[in-house]
ZAKOL-35314 format. One line per field, with one value per atom (N, C-alpha, C): residue in one letter; atom name; x, y, z. Coordinates in steps of 0.05 Angstrom, whole numbers. Atoms other than C-alpha are relative to their C-alpha. Layout:
r [A_...];
a [CA_...];
x [X_...];
y [Y_...];
z [Z_...];
END
This chain:
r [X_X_X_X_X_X_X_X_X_X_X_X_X_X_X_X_X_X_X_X_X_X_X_X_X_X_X_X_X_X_X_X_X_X_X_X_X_X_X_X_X_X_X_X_X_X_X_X_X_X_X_X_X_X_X_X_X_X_X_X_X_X_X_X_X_X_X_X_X_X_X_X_X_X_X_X_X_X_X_X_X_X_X_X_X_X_X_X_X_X_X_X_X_X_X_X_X_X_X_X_X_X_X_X_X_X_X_X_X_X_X_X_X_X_X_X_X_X_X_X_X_X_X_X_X_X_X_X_X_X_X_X_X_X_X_X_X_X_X_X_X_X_X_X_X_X_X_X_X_X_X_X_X_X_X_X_X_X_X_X_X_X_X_X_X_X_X_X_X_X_X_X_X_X_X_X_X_X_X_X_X_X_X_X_X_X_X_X_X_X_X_X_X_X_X_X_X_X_X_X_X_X_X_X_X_X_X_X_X_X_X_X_X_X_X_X_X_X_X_X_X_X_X_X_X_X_X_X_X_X_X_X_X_X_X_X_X_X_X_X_X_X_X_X_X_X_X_X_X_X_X_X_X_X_X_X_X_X_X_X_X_X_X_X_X_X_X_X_X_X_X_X_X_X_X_X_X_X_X_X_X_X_X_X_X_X_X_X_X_X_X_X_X_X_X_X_X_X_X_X_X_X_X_X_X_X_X_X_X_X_X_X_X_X_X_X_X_X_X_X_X_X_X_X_X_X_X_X_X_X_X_X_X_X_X_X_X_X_X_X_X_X_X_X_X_X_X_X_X_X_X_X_X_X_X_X_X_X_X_X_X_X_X_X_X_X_X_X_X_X_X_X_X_X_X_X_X_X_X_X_X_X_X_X_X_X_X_X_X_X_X_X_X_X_X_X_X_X_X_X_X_X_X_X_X_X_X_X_X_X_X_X_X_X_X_X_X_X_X_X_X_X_X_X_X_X_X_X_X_X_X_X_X_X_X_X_X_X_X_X_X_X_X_X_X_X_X_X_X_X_X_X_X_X_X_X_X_X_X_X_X_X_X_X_X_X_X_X_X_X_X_X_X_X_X_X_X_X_X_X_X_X_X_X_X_X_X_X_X_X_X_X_X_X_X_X_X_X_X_X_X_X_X_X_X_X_X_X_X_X_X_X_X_X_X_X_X_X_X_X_X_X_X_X_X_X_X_X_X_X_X_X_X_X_X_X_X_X_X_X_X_X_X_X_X_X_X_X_X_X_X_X_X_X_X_X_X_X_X_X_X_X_X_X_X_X_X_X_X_X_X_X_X_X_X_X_X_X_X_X_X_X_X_X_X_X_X_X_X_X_X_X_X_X_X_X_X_X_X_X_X_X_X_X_X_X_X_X_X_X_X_X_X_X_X_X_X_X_X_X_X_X_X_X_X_X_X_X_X_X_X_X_X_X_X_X_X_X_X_X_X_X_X_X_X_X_X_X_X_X_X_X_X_X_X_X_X_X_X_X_X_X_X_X_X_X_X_X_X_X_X_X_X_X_X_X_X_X_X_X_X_X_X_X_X_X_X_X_X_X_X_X_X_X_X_X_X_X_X_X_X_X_X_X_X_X_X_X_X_X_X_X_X_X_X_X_X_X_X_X_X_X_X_X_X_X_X_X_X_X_X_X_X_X_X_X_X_X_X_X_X_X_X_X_X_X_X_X_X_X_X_X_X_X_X_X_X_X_X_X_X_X_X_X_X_X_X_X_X_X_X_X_X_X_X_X_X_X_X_X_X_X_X_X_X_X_X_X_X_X_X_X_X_X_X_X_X_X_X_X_X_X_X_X_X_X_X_X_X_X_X_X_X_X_X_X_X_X_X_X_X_X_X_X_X_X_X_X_X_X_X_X_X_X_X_X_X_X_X_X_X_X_X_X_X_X_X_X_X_X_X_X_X_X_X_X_X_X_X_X_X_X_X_X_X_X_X_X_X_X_X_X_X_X_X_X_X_X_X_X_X_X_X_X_X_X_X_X_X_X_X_X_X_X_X_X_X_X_X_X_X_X_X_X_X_X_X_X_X_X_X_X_X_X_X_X_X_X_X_X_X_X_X_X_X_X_X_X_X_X_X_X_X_X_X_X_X_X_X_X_X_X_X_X_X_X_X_X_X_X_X_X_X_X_X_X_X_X_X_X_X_X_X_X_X_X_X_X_X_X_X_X_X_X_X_X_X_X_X_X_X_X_X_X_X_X_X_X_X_X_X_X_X_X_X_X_X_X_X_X_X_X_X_X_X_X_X_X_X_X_X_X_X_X_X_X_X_X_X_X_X_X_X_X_X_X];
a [N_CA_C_N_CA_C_N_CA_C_N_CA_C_N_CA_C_N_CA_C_N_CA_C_N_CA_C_N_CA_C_N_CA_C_N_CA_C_N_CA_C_N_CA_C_N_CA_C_N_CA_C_N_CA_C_N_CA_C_N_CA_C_N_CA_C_N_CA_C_N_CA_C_N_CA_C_N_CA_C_N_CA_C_N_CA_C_N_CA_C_N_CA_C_N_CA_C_N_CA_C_N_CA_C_N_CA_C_N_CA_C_N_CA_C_N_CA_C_N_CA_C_N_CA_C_N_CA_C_N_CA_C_N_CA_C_N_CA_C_N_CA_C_N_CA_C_N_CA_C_N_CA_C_N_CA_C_N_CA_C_N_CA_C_N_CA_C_N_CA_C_N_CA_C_N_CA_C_N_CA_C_N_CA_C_N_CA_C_N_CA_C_N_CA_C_N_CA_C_N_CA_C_N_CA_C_N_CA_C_N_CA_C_N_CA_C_N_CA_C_N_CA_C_N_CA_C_N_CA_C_N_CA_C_N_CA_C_N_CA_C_N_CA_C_N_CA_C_N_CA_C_N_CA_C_N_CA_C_N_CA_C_N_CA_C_N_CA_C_N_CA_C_N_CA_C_N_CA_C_N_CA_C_N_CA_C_N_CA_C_N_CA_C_N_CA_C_N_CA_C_N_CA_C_N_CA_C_N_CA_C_N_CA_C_N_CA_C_N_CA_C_N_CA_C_N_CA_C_N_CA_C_N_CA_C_N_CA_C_N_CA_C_N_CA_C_N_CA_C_N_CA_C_N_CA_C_N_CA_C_N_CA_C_N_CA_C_N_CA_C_N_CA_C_N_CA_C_N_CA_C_N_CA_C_N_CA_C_N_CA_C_N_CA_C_N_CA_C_N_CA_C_N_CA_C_N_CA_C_N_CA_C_N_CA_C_N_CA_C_N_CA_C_N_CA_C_N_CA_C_N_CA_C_N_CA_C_N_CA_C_N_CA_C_N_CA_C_N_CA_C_N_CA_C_N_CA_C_N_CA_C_N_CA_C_N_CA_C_N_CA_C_N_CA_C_N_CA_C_N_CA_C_N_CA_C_N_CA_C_N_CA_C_N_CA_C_N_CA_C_N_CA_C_N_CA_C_N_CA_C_N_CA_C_N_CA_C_N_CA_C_N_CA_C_N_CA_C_N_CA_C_N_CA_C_N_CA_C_N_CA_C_N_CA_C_N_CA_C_N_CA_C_N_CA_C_N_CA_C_N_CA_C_N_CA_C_N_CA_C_N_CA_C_N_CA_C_N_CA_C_N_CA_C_N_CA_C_N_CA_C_N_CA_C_N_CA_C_N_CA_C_N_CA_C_N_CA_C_N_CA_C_N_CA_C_N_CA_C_N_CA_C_N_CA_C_N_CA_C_N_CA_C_N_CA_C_N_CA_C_N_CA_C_N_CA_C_N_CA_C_N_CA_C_N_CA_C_N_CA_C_N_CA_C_N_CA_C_N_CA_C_N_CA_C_N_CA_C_N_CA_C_N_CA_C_N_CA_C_N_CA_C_N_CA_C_N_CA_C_N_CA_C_N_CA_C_N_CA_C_N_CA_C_N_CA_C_N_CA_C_N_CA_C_N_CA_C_N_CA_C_N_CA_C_N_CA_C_N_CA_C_N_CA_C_N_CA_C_N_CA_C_N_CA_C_N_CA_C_N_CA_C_N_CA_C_N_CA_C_N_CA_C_N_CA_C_N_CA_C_N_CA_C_N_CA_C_N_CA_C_N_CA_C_N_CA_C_N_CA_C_N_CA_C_N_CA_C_N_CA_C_N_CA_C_N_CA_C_N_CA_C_N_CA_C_N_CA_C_N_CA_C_N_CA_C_N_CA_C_N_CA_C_N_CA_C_N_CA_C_N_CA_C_N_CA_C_N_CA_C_N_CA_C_N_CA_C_N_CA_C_N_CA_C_N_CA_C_N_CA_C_N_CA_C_N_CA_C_N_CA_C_N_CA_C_N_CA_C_N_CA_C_N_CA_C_N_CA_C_N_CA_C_N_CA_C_N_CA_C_N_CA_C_N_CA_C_N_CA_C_N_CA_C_N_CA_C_N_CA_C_N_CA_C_N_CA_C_N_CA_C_N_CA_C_N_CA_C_N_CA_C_N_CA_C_N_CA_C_N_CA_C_N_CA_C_N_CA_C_N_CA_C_N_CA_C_N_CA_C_N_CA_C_N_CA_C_N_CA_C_N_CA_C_N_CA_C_N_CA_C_N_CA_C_N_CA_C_N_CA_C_N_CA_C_N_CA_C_N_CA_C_N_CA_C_N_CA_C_N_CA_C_N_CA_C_N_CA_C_N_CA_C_N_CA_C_N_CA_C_N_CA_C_N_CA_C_N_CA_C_N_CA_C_N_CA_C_N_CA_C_N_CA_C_N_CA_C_N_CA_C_N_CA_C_N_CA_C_N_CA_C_N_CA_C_N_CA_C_N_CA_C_N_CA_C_N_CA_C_N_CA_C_N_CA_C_N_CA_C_N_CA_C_N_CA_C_N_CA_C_N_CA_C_N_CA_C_N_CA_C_N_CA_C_N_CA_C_N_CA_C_N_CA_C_N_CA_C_N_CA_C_N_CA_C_N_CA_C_N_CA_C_N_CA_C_N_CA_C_N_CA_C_N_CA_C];
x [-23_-756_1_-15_-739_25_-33_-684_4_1_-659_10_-9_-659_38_-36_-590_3_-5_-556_-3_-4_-551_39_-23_-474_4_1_-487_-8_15_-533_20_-25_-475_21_-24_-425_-9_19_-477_9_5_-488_35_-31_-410_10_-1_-402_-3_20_-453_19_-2_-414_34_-24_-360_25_-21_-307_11_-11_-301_2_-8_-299_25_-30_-242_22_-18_-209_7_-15_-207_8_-12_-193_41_-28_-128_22_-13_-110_8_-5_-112_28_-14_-69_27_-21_-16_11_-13_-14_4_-22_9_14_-35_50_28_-21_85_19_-4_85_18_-25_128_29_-19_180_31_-26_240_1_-2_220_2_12_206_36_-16_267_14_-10_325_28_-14_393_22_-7_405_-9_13_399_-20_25_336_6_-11_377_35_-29_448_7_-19_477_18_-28_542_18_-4_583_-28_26_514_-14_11_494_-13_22_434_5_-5_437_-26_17_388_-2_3_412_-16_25_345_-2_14_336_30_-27_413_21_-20_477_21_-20_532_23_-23_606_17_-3_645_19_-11_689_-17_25_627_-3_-5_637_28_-27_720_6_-3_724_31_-21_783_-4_7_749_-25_25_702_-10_26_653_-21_23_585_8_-10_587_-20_20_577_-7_-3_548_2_-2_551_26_-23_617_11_-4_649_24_-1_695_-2_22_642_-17_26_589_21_-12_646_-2_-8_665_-22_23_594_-10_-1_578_22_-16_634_-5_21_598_-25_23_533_-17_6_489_-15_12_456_-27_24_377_-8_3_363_-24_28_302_-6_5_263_18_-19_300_17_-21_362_18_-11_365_-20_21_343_-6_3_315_25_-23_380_24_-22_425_6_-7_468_22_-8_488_27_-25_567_2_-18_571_-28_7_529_4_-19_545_-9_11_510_7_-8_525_-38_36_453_-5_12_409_-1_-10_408_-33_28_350_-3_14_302_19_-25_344_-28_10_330_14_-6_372_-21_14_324_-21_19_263_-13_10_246_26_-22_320_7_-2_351_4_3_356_27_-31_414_21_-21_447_3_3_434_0_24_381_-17_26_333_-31_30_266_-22_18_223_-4_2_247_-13_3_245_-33_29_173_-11_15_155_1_3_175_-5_6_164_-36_28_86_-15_-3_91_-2_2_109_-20_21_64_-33_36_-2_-6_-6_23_-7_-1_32_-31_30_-40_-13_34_-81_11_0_-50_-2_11_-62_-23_26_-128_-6_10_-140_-4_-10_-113_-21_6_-144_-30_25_-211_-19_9_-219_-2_1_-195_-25_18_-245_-30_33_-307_0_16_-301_3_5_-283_-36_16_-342_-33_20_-392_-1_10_-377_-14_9_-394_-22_34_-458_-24_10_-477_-16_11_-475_-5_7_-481_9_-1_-489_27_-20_-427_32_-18_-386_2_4_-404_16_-2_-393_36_-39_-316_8_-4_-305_4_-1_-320_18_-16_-280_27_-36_-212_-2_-3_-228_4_2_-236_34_-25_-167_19_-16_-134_-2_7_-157_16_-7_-128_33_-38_-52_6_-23_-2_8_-10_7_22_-30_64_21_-18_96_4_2_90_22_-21_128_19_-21_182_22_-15_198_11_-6_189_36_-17_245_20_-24_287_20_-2_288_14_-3_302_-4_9_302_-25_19_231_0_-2_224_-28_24_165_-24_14_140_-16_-1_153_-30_9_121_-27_40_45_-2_14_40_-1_8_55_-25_38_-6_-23_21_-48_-11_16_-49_-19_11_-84_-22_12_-115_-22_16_-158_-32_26_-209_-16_19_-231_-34_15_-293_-14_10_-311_-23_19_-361_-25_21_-394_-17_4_-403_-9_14_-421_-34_19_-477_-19_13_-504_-11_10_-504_-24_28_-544_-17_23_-593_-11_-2_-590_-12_9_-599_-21_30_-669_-21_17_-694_-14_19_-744_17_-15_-698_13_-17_-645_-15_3_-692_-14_20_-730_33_-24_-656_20_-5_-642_-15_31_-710_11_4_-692_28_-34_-611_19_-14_-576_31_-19_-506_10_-16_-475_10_-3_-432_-8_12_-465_-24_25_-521_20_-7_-469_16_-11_-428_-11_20_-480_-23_22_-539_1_0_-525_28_-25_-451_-2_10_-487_-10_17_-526_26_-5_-475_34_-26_-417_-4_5_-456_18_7_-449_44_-29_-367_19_-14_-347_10_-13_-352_20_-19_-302_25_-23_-248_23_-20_-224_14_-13_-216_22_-22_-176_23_-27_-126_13_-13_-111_13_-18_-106_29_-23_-57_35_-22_-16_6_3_-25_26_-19_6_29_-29_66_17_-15_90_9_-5_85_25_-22_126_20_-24_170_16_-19_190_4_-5_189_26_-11_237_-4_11_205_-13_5_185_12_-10_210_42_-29_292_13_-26_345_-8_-5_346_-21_31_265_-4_2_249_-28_16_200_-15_8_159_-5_-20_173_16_-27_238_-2_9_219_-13_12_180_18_-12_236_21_-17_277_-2_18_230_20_-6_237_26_-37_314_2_-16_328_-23_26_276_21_-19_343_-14_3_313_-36_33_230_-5_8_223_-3_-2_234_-27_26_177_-34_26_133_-12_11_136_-15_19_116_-22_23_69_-37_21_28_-5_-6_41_-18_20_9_-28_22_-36_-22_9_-62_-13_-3_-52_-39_25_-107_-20_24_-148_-23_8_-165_-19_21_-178_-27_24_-225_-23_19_-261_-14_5_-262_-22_22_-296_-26_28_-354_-15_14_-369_-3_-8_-358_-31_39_-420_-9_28_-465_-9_13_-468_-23_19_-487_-18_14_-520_-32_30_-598_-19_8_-626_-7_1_-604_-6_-8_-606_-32_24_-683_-18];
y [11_528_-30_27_457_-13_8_416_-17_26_378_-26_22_308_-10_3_278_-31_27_238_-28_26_164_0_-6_174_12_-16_227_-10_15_175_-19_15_124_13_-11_165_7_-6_193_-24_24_125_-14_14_103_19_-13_164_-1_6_144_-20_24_83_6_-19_117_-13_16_59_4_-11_63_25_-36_138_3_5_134_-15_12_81_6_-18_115_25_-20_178_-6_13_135_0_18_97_28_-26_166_13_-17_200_-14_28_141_-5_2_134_34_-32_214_6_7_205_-10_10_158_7_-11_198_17_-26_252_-24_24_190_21_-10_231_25_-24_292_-6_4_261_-21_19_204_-8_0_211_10_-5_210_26_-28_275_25_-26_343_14_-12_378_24_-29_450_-4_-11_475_13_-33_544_-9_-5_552_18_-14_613_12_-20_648_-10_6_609_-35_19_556_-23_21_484_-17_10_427_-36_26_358_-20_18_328_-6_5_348_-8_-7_354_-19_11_315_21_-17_357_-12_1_349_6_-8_340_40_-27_407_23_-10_438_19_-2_446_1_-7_451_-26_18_384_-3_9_340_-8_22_297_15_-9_309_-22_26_247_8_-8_261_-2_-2_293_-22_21_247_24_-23_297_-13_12_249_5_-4_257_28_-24_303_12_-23_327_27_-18_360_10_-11_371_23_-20_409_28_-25_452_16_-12_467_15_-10_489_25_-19_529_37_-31_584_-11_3_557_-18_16_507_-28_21_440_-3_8_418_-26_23_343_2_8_313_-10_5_286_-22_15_220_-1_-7_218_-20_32_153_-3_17_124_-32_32_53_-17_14_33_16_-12_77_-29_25_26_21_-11_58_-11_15_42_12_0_82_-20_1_41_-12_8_20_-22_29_-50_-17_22_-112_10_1_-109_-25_-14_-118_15_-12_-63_8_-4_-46_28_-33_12_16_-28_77_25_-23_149_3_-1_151_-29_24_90_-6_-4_93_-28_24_19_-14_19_-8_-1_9_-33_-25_26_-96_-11_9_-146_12_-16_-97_31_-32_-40_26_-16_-5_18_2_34_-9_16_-10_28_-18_51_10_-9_77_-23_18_22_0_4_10_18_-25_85_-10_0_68_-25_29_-3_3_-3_17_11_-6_66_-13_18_17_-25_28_-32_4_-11_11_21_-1_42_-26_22_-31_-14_18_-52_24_-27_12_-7_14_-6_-22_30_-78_2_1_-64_7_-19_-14_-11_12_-46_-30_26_-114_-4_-2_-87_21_-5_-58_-19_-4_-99_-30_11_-156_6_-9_-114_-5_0_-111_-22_30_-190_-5_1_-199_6_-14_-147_-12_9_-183_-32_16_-245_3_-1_-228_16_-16_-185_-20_18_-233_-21_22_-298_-16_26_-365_-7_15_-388_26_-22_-325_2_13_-340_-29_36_-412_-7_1_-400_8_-15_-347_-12_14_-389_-23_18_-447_14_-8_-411_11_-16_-376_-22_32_-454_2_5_-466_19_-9_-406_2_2_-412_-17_28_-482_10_5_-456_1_-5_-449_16_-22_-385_1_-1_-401_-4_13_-448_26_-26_-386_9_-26_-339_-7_9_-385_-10_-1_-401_26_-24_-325_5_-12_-309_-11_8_-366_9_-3_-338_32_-26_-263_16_-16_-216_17_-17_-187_27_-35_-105_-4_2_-77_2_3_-69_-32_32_-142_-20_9_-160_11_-14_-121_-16_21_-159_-25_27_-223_-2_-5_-212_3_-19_-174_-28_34_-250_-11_15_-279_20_-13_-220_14_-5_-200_-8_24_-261_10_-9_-228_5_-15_-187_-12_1_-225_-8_16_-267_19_-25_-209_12_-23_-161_-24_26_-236_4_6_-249_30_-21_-171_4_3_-173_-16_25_-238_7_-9_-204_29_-25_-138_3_-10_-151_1_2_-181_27_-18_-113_12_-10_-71_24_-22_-10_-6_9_-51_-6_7_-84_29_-24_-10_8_-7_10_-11_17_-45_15_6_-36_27_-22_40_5_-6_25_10_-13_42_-30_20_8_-25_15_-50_14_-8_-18_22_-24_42_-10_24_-11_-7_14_-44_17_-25_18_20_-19_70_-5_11_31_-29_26_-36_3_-1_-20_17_-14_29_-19_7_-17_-27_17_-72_12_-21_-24_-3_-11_-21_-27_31_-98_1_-1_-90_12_-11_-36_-3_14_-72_-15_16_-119_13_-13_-68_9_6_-55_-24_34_-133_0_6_-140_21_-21_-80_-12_14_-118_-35_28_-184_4_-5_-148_9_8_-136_-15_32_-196_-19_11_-224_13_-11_-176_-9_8_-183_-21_21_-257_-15_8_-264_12_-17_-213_-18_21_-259_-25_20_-313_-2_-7_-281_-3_-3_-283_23_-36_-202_15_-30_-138_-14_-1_-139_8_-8_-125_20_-33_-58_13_-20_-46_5_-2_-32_-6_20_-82_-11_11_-106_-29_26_-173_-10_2_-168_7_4_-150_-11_26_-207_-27_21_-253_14_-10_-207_-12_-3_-210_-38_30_-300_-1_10_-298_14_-13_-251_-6_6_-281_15_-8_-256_34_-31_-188_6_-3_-186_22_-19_-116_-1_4_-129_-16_18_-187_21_-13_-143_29_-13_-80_-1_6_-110_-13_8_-145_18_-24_-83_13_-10_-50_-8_14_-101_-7_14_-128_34_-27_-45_9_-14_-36_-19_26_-99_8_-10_-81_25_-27_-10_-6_-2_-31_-28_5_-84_8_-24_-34_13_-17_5_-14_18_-48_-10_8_-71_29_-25_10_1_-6_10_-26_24_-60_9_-2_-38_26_-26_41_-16_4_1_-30_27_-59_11_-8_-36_-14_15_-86_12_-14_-44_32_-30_22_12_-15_23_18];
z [15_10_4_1_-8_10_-11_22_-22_24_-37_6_-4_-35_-1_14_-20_-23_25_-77_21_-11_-67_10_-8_-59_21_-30_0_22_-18_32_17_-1_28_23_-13_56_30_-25_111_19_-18_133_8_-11_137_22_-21_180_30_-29_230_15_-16_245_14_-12_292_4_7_289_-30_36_209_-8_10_207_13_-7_260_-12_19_223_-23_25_163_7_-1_185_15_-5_225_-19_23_167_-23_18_121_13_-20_172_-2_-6_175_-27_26_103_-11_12_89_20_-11_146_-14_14_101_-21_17_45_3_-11_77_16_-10_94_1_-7_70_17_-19_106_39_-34_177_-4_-8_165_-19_19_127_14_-8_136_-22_8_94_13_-13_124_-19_4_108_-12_13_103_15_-9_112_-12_-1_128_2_5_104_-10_14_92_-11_16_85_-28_25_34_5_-5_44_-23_18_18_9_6_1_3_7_10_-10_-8_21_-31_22_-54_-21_24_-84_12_-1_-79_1_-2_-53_13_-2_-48_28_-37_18_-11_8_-14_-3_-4_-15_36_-31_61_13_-18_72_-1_2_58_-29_23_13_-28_13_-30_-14_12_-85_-9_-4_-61_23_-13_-33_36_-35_40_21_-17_96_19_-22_143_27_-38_202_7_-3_195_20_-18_252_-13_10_210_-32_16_154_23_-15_212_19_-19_256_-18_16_191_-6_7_172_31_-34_254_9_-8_253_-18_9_211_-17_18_192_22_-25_228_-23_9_201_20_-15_212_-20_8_205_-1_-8_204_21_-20_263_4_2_251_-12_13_228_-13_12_190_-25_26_122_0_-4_114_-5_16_83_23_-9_139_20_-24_190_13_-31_255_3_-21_266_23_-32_329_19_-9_359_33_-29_443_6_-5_441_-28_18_389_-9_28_330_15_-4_339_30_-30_393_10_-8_438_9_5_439_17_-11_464_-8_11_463_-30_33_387_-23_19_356_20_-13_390_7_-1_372_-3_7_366_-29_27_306_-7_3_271_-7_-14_266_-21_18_212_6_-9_249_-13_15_206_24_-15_250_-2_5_261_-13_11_265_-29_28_202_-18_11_170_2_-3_187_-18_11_165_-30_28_94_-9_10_94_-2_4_109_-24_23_47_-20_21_1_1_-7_23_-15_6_19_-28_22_-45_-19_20_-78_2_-8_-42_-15_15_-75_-33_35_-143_-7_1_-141_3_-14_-112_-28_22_-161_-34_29_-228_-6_-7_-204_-7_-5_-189_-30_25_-258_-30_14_-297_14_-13_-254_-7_8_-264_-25_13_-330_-11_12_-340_7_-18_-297_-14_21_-339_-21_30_-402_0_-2_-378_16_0_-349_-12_23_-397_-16_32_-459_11_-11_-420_-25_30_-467_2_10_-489_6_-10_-471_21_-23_-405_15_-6_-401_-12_9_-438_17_-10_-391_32_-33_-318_-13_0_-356_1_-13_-353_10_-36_-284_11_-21_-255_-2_4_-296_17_-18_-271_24_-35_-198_0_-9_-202_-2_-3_-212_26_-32_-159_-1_-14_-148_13_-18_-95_-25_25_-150_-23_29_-210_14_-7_-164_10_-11_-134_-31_30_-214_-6_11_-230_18_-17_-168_-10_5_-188_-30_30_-267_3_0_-244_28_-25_-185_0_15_-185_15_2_-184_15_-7_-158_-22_16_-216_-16_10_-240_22_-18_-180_3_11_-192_-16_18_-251_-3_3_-231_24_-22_-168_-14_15_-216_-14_18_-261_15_-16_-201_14_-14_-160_-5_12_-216_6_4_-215_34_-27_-138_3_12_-169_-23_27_-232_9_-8_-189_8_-6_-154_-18_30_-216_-21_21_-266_17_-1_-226_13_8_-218_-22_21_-289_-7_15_-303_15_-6_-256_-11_13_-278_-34_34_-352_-16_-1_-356_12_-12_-320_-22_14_-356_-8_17_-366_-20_17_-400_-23_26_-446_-20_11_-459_-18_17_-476_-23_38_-524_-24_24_-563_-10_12_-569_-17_13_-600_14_-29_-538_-10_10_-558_29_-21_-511_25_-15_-485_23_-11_-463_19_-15_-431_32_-21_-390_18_-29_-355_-7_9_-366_17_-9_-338_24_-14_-306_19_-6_-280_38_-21_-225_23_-28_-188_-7_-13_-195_17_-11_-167_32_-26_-99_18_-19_-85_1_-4_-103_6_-19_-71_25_-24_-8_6_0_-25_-5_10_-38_22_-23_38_0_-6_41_-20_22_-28_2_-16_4_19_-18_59_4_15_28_-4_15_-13_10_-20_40_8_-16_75_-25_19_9_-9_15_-8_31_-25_70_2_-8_68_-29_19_-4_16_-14_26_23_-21_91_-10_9_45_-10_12_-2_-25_31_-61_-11_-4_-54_-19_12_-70_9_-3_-74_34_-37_-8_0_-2_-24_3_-12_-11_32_-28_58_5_-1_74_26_-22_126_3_8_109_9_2_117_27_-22_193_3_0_195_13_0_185_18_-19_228_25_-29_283_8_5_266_12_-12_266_20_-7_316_26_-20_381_32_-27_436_-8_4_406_0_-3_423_-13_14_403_-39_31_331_-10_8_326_12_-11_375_-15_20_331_-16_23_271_0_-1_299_6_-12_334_-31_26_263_-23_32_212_19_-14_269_-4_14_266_-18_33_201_-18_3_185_17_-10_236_-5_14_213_-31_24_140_6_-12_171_-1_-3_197_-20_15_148_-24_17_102_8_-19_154_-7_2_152_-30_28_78_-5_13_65_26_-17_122_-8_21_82_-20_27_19_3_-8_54_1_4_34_22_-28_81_32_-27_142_-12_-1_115_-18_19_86_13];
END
């Protein structure tokens, strides 16, 4: 029997394996980011379930009424409240989540002036509005590596295929094409988004597409000059001569081998992308108050120096967080680095 050759893809992946730092770091970094994902289940200042009167409830997913529970008022139950949590306890029982705070919850019983320092109820303290840090982190990491894989993602598509058309056709399609990449390289980026902030509060959405204007041009250079080598090859021209259309030439045939050289660059442009939402964010030119931001512990950490824990968190956190996808990218070009791997 035959062993069948492995794909070029299997080889790839083989070889990122081998390299026992980047397989740990991605398997970390994986682990860390669907941690996140489960944010309201692990850290949320709604109960998860509640027995009451024999009859099971849902907050996590529903909005229920303090009357709902023996209560006065028909306005959403506070369950911290001792007296909803007594009435529900007294025939039923309540199960929180592990933490028992949302990014947006503020601690009034607390027994120290905010920011307060780490305890057994806030594991990392809270900050000077007395939020818990931890939490905060959990979902500030979420949104972060969320907004970096769609930036990445959006960026690095639409990049390749600026990139492909200009080394494709070359000539004068070419030569238009690097003249407004020079131009737009040359804006101010800072300047754009300190106008945008002052014109409107930006969303997160608002805020992808003003990155996306700039974050695109990453890739065109890589994938341009694959092309202009790529297109002179002997297959390409066999697949001209026989009517093989354009496009079907340039992601069909040429798109393969120049994919290898820009995949490597795709850890880095993730962690850029953080690097950049964090640093608008403590700027304030970010995501709104109401995101839960690592950023926004950033400038915590800044204002708040009588409180170390706060700067030291986020620093272990992004310092981490960067380090990992690092990693992950060295393992990611030394797979598809041919050189070492012939």
């Amino acid at each position: 029997m035959f062993r069948q050759k492995p794909s070029p893809l299997q080889k790839h992946w083989s070889l990122f394996f081998r390299n026992n730092r980047a397989k740990w770091s991605l398997i970390i970094f994986l682990s860390i980011f669907i941690f996140t994902l489960l944010a309201e289940l692990i850290a949320n200042d709604q109960p998860l379930l509640v027995k009451y009167k024999d009859k099971f409830y849902f907050p996590i997913f529903k909005t229920y009424t303090e009357q709902t529970f023996g209560g006065d008022f028909p306005t959403p139950a506070d369950y911290r409240d001792s007296y909803i949590s007594d009435n529900i306890k007294s025939d039923g029982y309540i199960i929180f989540p592990l933490f028992p705070y949302s990014f947006n919850t503020i601690d009034y019983n607390l027994d120290t002036p905010t920011p307060s320092h780490p305890d057994s109820k806030h594991w990392l303290g809270t900050d000077d509005e007395g939020r818990d840090i931890l939490v905060r982190i959990i979902y500030g990491l979420r949104i972060s590596i969320i907004f970096a894989f769609l930036l990445t993602a959006i960026s690095s598509i639409i990049g390749i295929i600026a990139g492909a058309i200009q080394g494709y056709f070359g000539g004068k399609t070419d030569l238009i094409f690097q003249r407004f990449i020079e131009i737009w390289e040359a804006l101010p980026q800072l300047f754009i988004l300190i106008i945008v902030a002052s014109l409107f509060i930006p969303s997160f959405w608002s805020l992808l597409l003003i990155m996306l204007l700039f974050t695109w041009i990453s890739l065109t250079g890589v994938v341009r000059a694959e092309f202009l080598r790529t297109r002179n090859f002997e297959f390409v021209k066999a697949a001209k001569a026989l009517g093989v259309s354009d496009i079907r030439i340039m992601f069909r045939h040429i798109l393969p081998n120049a994919i290898v050289a820009t995949i490597t660059f795709i850890p880095f442009i993730l962690s850029e992308s953080i690097v950049a939402l964090t640093a608008l964010d403590f700027l304030g030119l970010g995501l709104p108050a109401d995101y839960p931001s690592l950023g926004d512990l950033v400038r915590q950490g800044k204002d708040n120096l009588q409180a170390p824990w706060i700067g030291i968190s986020i620093f272990v956190v992004l310092s981490g967080l960067l380090t990992l996808l690092i990693f992950i990218g060295e393992g990611v070009r030394d797979a598809f680095d041919t050189r070492k791997n012939q």
